[in-house]
N, C-alpha and C positions, 0 to 999 in steps of 0.2 A: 368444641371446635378443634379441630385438627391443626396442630404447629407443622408448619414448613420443616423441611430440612435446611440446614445451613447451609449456605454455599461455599466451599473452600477452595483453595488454591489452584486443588487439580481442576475445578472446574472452568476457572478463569484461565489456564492454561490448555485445556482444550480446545476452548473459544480459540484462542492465540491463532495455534497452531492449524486448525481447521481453518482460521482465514487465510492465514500464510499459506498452507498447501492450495487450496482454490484459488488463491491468488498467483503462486509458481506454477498451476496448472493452465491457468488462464492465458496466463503470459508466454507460455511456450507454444502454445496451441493457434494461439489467434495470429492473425497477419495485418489485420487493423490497428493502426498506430494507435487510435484511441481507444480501442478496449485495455492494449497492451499498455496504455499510460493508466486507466482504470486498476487493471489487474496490480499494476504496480501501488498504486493508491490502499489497497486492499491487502497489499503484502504489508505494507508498514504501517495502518491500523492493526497488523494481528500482533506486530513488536511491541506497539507500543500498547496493546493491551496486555501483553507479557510483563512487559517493563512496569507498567502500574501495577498488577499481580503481586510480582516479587517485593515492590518497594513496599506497598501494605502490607505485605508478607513478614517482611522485617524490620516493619518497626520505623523506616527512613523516607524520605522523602527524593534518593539519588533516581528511581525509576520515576518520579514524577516528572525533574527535574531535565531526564534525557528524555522522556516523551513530548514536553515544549520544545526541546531541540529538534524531535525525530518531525513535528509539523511544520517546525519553521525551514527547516528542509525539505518539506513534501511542498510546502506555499511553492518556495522558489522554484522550486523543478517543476512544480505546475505550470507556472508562468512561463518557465524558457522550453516546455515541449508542448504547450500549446501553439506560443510564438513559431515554433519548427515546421506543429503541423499543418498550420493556417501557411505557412512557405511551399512545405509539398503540394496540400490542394489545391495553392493557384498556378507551381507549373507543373504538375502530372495530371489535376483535378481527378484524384483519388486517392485517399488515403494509408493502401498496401504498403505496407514494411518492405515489399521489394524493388518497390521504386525510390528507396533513397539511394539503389545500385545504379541508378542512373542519371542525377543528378550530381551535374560539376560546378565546380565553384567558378 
């Protein structure tokens, strides 16, 4: 039977980095607040698969430790840009990135 190859570092940081680019691609491109809040979600699953990488990398637990942080940050910015865009839909009823230019307080 045939052994696997090992998976090492560079691999886990390709992953990273492949989401993060798809995910800064995504977010430049789109003008839908929710994909743009999606793409954002996708950029900071490829940090914090970086950040587990390295920390197993070395032996320590400090990239575990900031990828709990890096979620309980993605929670809350969840919560206050959905709360935003459920605000846009009900006075533009359309989601475009370029109608928060015409919304006044």
């Amino acid at each position: 039977m045939p052994t696997l190859p090992e998976i090492g570092l560079q691999h886990y940081l390709f992953v990273g980095a492949a989401m993060f680019s798809l995910g800064l691609i995504g977010f430049l491109t789109r003008r839908n607040l929710i994909l743009m809040f999606l793409c954002t979600e996708m950029m900071l699953q490829g940090v914090a698969i970086t950040m587990c990488a390295f920390g197993a990398y070395h032996g320590n637990m400090a990239g575990q430790a900031f990828t709990i942080f890096i979620l309980t940050i993605a929670a809350a910015e969840a919560s206050l840009a959905l709360g935003l865009i459920v605000l846009l839909f009900k006075e533009r009823h359309n989601v475009d990135s370029h109608a928060w230019k015409q919304l006044r307080g």
